[in-house]
C-alpha positions, 0 to 999 in steps of 0.5 A: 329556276332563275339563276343565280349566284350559287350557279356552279358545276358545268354550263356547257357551252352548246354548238348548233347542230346543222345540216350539211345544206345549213338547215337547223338539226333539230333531231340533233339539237334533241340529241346534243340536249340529252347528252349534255345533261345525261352527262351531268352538266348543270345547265347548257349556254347556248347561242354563244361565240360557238353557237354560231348565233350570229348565223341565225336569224332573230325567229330561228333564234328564238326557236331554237331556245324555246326546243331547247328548254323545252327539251331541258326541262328543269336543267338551267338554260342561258341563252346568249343575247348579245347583238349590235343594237338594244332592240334585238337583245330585249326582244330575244331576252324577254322572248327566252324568259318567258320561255322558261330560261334561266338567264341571259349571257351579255358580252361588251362590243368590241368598241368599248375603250375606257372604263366608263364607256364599258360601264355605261354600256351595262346600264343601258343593256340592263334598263333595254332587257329589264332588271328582273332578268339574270344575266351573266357577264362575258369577259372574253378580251382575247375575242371582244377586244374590251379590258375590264379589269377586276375593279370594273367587274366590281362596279358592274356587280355592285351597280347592278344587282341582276349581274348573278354570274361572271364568264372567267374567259381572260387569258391569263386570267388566274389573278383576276379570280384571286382578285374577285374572290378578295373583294368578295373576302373583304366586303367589296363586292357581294359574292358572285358565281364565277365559271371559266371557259377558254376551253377549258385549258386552266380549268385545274387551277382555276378551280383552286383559285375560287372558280365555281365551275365550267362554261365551256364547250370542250367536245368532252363535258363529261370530263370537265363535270368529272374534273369539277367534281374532283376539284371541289373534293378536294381530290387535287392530284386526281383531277389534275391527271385527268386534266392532264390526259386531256389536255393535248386534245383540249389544246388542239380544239382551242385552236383560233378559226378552227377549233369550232370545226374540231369540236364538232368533228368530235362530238360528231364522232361520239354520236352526239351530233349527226354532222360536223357542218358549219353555216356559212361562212364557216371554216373546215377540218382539212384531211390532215386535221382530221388524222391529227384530231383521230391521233389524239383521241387514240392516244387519250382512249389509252387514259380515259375510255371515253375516247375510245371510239369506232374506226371511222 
């Protein structure tokens, strides 16, 4: 089904899975589908920032979405197809649609420095895919460099209808939700799903300031559907203990440069993918590393079962 704004619970955000030679995983890829979605996400977003999509050719691109959408069935896929030029982000959008997915993810270019420029910018991407495609926007100023404030977000939703969803991933960012959900409140700005990535590493409470969920790629989405769901019945307390017990780890993996590496040395270590390989350039686990992220997974195994995995 085409997204849209009543999109909540986990989107998780999904690595690809390569071989150590960088060749596609694709009994991995299969995998790392199951996983998610047995676990209880809603949909997965793939070909993000952690997806290593810019590693990918526009024909290994448009593959890969097709298996995963295939393989995901009636689960909501949205495919990342931010690129430097109009062409290339029409031809993966109208190629992933017709695939079946549920929308598209667009970030701003690092470039944007003024508000208009940010929103001129949204229009043309939206006239080069198409209006009849849901997308969400990605508000991620840490990596993409481009402030939009509350009200720009604002303007972008109104100017533009298909806009179904927000990616929360500014830092701090709790206001901007409390903002967001008050224009909402008071007539401003027709509702909109809001999901928070950053790893994960405010999701407590961002959830209590009107997050509609998660879109992230922590190494344990079962958590995170976990924590939603706590969240969202009121269970306050609960969630924030098993938040609690997550978060030394969750810290560790956000780490800049590295922290794709943890993340999939993690779900390699859980049996969701085979190997932890990055395409080139990519940055690597030292041994170091490795005993630190071993330590923090047997200290979460004493909270939360999950963690407890085979001696390496």
């Amino acid at each position: 089904m085409p997204l849209d704004v009543t999109a909540k619970g986990v989107y998780v955000i999904a690595p690809t899975p390569f071989h150590p030679d960088g060749r596609v995983d694709e009994s991995s890829l299969d995998r790392m589908t199951d996983f998610f979605l047995g676990a209880g996400c809603a949909g997965m977003t793939i070909l993000g920032v952690m997806g290593e999509a810019p590693k990918l050719d526009g024909a290994e691109s448009l593959e890969l979405s097709r298996r995963i959408i295939r393989r995901a069935a009636s689960a909501g896929i949205i495919v990342g197809v931010t690129a430097p030029g109009f062409a290339a982000m029409r031809s993966l959008a109208r190629g992933v649609m017709d695939a079946g997915a549920a929308g598209v993810m667009i970030a701003p270019p690092s470039h944007l420095r003024h508000d208009e420029a940010i929103i001129g910018y949204f229009h043309q991407a939206i006239e080069a895919i198409g209006p009849d495609i849901p997308w969400v926007l990605q508000d991620y100023p840490q990596l993409f460099q481009v402030q939009m404030t509350p009200g720009i977000i604002r303007r972008i939703v109104s100017d533009l209808p298909s806009c179904v969803m927000l990616k929360h991933e500014d830092w701090p960012g709790l206001e901007k939700i409390s903002a967001l959900r008050g224009f909402q409140a008071d007539g401003s700005m027709r509702p909109i799903s809001i999901l928070c990535g950053n790893g994960g590493i405010f999701l407590d409470f961002e959830m209590a300031r009107g997050a509609d969920g998660a879109m992230t790629g922590y190494a344990f989405p079962d958590m995170l559907v976990e924590l939603v769901k706590l969240s969202q019945a009121g269970e306050r307390d609960r969630a924030h203990d098993l938040f609690d017990a997550h978060l030394p780890l969750i810290r560790y993996e956000l780490q800049p440069g590295v922290g794709l590496a943890v993340r999939k040395y993690v779900l390699m270590r859980r049996g969701v993918i085979a190997s932890d390989a990055q395409r080139r350039p990519a940055s690597a686990m030292s041994a170091t590393a490795r005993q630190e992220v071993e330590y923090l997974l047997s200290r979460l195994a004493r909270h939360d079962a999950r963690a407890k995995l085979p001696p390496v």
